[in-house]
C-alpha positions in Angstrom: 152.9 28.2 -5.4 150.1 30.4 -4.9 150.8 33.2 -2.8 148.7 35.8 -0.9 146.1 36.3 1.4 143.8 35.2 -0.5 145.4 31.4 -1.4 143.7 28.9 -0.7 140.5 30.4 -2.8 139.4 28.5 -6.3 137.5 31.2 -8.4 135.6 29.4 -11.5 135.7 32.5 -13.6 133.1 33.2 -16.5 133.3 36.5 -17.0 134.4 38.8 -19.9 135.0 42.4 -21.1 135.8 44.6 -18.5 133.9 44.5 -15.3 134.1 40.7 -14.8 137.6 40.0 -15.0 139.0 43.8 -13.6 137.3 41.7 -10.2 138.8 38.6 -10.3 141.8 40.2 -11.7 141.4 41.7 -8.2 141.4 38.3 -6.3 143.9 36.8 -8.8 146.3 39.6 -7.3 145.8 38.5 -3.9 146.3 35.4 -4.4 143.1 33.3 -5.5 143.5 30.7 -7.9 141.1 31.7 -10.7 140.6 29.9 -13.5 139.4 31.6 -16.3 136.7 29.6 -18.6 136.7 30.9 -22.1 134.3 29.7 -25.2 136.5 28.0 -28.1 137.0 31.3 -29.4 138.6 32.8 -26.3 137.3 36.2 -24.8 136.3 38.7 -27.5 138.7 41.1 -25.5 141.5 39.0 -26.8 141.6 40.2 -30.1 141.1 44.1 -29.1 144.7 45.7 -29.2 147.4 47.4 -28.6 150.0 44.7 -30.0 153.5 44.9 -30.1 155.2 45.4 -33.4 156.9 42.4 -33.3 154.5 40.0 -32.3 153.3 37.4 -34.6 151.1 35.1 -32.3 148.3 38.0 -31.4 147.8 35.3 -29.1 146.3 39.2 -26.8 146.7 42.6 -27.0 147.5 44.9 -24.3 144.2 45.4 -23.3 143.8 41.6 -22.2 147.2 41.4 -21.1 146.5 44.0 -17.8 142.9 42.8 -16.6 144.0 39.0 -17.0 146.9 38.3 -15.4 147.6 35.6 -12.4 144.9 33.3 -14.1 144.7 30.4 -15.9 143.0 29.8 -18.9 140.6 26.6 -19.9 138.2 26.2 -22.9 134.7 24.8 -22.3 131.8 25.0 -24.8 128.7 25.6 -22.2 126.7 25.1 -25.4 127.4 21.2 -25.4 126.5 18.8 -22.6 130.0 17.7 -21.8 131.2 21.6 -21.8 128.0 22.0 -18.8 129.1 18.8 -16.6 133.0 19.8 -17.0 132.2 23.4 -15.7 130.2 21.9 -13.0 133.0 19.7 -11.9 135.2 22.3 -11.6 132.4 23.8 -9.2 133.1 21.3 -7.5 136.2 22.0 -6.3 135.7 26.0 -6.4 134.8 28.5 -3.6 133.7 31.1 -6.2 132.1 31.4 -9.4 131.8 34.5 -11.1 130.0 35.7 -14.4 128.5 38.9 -15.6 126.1 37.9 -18.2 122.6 38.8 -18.5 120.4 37.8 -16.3 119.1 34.4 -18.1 122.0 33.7 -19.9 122.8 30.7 -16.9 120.3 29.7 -16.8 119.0 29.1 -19.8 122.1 26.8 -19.7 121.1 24.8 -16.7 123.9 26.5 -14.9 121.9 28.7 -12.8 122.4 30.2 -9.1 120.1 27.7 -7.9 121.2 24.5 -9.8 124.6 25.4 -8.8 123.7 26.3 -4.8 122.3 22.8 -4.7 125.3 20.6 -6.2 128.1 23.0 -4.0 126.0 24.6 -0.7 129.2 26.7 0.4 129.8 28.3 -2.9 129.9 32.0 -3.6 128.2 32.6 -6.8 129.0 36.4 -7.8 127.2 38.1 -11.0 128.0 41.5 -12.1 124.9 42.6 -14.6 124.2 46.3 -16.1 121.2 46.8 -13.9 121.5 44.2 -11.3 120.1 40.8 -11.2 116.0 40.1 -10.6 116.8 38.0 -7.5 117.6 41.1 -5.7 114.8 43.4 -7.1 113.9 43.3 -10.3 113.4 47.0 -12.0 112.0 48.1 -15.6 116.0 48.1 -16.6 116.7 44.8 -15.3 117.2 43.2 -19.3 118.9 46.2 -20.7 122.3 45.5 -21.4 124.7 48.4 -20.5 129.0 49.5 -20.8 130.7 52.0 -18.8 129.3 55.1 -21.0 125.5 54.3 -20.8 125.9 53.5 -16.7 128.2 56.6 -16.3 125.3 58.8 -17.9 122.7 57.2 -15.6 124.3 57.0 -12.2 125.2 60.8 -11.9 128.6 60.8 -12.9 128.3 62.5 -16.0 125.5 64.9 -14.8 128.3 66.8 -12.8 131.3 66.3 -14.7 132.4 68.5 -17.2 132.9 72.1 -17.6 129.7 74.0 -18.1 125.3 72.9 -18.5 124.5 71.4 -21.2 128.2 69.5 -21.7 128.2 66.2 -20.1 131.8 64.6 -20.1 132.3 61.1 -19.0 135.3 60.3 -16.7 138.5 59.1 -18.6 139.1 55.7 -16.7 136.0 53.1 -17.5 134.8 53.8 -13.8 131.4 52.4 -15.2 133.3 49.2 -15.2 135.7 49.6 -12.7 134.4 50.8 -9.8 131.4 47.6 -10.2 134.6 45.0 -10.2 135.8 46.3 -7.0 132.4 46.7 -5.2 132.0 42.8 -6.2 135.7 42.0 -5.3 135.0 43.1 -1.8 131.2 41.3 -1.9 133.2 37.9 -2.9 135.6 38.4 -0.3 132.8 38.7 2.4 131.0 36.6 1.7 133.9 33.3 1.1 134.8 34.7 5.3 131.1 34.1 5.6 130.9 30.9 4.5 133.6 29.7 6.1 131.8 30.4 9.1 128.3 29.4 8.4 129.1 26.8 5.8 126.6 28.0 3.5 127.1 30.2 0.4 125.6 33.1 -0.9 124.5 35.3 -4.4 126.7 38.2 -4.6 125.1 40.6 -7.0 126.7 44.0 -7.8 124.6 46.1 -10.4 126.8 48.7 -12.2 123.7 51.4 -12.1 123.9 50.8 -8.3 127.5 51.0 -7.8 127.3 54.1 -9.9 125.3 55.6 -7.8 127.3 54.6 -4.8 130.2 56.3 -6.4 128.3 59.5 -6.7 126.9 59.8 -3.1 127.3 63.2 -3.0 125.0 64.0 -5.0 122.4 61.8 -3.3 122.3 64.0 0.4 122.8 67.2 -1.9 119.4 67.3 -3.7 118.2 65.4 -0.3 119.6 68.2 1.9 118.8 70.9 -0.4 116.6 70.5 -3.0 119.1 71.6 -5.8 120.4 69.6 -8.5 124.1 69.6 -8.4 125.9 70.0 -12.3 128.8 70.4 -13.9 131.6 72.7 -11.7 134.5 71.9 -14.0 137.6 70.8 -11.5 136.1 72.8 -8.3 133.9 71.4 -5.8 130.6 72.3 -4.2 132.2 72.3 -0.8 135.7 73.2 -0.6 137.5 76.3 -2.0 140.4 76.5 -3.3 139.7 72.6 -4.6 141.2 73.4 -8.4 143.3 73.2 -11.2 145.8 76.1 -11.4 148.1 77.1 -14.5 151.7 76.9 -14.1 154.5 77.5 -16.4 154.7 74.0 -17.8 151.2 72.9 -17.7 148.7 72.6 -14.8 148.7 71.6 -11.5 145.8 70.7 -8.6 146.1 72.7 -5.3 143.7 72.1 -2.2 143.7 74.3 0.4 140.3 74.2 1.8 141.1 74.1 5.6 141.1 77.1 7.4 144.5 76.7 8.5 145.4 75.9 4.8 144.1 78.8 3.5 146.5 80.6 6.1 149.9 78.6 4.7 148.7 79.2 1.2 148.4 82.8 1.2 151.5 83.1 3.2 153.4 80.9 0.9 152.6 82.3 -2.1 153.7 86.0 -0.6 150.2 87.0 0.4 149.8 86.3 4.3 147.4 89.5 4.6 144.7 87.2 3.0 144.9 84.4 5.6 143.3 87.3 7.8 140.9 89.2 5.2 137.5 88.3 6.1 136.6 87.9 2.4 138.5 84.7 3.2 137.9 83.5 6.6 135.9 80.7 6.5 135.5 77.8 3.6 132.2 79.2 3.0 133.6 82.5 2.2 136.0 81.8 0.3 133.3 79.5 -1.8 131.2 82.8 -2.2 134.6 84.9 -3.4 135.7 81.5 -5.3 136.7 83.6 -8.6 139.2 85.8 -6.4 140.4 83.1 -4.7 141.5 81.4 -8.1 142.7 84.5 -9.8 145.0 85.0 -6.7 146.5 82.1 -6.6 146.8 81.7 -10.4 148.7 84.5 -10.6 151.7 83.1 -8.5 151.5 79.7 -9.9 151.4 80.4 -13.6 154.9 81.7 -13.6 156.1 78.8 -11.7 157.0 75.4 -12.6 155.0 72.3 -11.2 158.2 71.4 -9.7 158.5 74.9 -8.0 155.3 74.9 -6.8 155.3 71.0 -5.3 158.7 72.5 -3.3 156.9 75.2 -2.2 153.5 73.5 -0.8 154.1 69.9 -1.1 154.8 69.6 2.8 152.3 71.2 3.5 149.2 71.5 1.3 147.8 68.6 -1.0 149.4 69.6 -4.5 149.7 67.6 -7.9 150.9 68.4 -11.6 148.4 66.9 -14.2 151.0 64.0 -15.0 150.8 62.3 -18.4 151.3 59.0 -18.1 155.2 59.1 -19.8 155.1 61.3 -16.3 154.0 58.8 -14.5 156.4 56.1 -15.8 158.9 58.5 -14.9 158.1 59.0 -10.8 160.0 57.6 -9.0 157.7 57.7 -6.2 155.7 55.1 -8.6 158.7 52.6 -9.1 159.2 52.8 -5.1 155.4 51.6 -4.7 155.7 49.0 -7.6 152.7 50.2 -9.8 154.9 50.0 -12.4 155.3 46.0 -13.0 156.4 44.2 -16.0 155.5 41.1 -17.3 156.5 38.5 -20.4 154.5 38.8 -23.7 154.2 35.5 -25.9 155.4 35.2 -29.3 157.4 38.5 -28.4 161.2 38.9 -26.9 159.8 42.3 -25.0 158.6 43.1 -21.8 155.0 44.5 -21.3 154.2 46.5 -18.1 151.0 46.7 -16.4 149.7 48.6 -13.2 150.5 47.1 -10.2 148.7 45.8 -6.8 147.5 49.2 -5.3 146.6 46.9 -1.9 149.7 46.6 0.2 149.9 44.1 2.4 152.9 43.4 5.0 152.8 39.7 5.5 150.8 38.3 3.0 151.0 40.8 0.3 149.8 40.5 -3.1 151.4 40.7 -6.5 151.5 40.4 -10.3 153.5 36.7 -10.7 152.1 36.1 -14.1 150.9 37.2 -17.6 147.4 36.6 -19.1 147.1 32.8 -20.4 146.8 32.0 -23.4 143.4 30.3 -24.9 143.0 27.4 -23.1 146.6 26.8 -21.8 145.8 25.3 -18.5 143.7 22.9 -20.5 144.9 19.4 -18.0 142.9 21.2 -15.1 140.1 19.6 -16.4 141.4 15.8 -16.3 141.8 16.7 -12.3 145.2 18.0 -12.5 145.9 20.7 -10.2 148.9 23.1 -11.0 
């Protein structure tokens, strides 16, 4: 039984790599019923590891495993006739359809927005595309194709992340990728409430150059307000001060104290209360201006503490965090008690996998991870009618 606050929704999912199914893995979690339509090969992303040591099927690798889950898998050929008029008879009975092709790929296919619209008026058609799709403006970039690395680099992010000019980093997590799949989560989900109302559908169309951008609004009313081009500040901030990364005697740890009034706790809980007064300090402006004093005071009372210590110390008070591994983070409890730890069964394997959990808590119709990634095809009978 499908469960969540979402049950009730049919999502006809097309989508592959990253960006596509991270958002209906999004849906899946709360409870749609998506059903993902692979080629006869199966998503490349199938293949793309890690694998457990004993497993002989390689039926997917961990990579597949975490951004596929709750869904059910059927194989159609939208190269053939019959694969076209089986997809569009599970359209027929969907809410939502979702792909992040290029632009023409649908249709070239016959499957288009509009050919689609027309057979099912109240369905939601989402696309996720590099650069956004031509119905709702098209740019010189429109036909580019693009991956998390390519949209971080052009949306900001990378621009002012890093450590110095001249070095651009790119964020750890695929936020490229990621951050596009929630933005077109949350369009779906608007839109489905809309059509309920109205009884019409809509195109949803999130471009990941656009949601870049989003993500790095700051930078936007920066250069607007000011004329200057933020860059690289390593793990400080334009704004706040002290917004860092401190040594401590077992690694590092973040510390923000860029209230007033935090400022004040800080210096008198790290034995230096005449600082909370000193005018070099006063305000988060000053303290910006003296930012190297700032860090070199409180560096030297963290780096001969332990994270630990220092959590004890401010973590009632003051936001404070050791730079976790992720053998860290499987070791919090504070993770286990929120459940973003969750494991799941692995064919053609006796072991358990785990994957991140449901970060959206809900307290009567919560979400949840209920099931592994399909195999190729294994929900095949939904397309003789058969709804399970």
């Amino acid at each position: 039984m499908t469960e969540g606050p979402l049950a009730g929704m049919r999502v006809v999912d097309l989508t592959w790599m990253l960006a596509g199914p991270y958002a209906t893995m999004l849906l899946a979690d709360l409870g749609a019923d998506v059903v993902k339509v692979e080629p006869p090969c199966g998503d490349p992303m199938r293949a793309v590891g890690p694998f457990l040591d004993d497993d002989k099927d390689h039926a997917f690798g961990g990579y597949f495993q975490s951004i596929n889950r709750n869904k059910r898998s059927v194989v159609l050929d939208l190269k053939t006739d019959d694969g076209r008029e089986r997809l569009l008879e599970l359209v027929d009975g969907a809410d939502v359809l979702v792909e992040n092709f290029r632009a023409e790929v649908m249709g070239r296919l016959g499957l288009g927005y509009e050919v689609l619209a027309g057979r099912a008026p109240r369905l939601v058609y989402a696309a996720i595309r590099g650069f956004g799709d031509p119905r709702s403006g098209e740019g010189p970039r429109s036909n580019q194709p693009a991956v998390d690395v390519t949209i971080q680099a052009l949306g900001g992010l990378m621009g002012i992340t890093g450590s110095a000019p001249g070095q651009p980093l790119k964020a750890g997590p695929g936020v490229g990728d990621l951050f596009p799949a929630v933005l077109c989560a949350v369009g779906v989900v608007a839109a489905w409430r809309e059509a309920e109302r109205s009884g019409q559908g809509q195109f949803v169309d999130v471009g990941m150059y656009d949601a870049m951008l989003s993500l790095c609004e700051r930078i936007v009313y920066q250069y607007s307000y000011t004329g200057v081009v933020p860059g690289p500040q390593g793990n400080t901030h334009p704004i706040f001060c002290p917004f860092d990364v401190f040594p401590s005697a077992d690694g590092h740890i973040a510390i923000c104290a860029s209230e007033d009034h935090q400022w004040r706790m800080l210096a008198g809980a790290i034995g230096r209360p005449e600082l909370g007064g000193d005018d070099r300090y006063a305000s988060v402006e000053r303290r910006r201006v003296n930012a190297a004093d700032v860090r070199r005071v409180v560096s030297e009372w963290t780096q001969s503490r332990t994270a630990r210590e220092i959590t004890e110390v401010l973590g009632a008070r003051i936001p404070v965090g050791k730079v976790q591994t992720v053998e860290e983070i499987f070791d919090d409890p504070h993770v286990r008690a929120r459940e973003m730890l969750v494991e799941v069964e692995h064919p053609g394997t006796g072991q358990a996998v785990t994957v991140a959990g449901v970060p959206i808590k809900l307290s009567r119709t919560p979400g949840g991870v209920r099931t592994r990634a399909p195999l190729l095809g294994e929900h095949q009978a939904l397309l003789k009618g058969v709804r399970t």
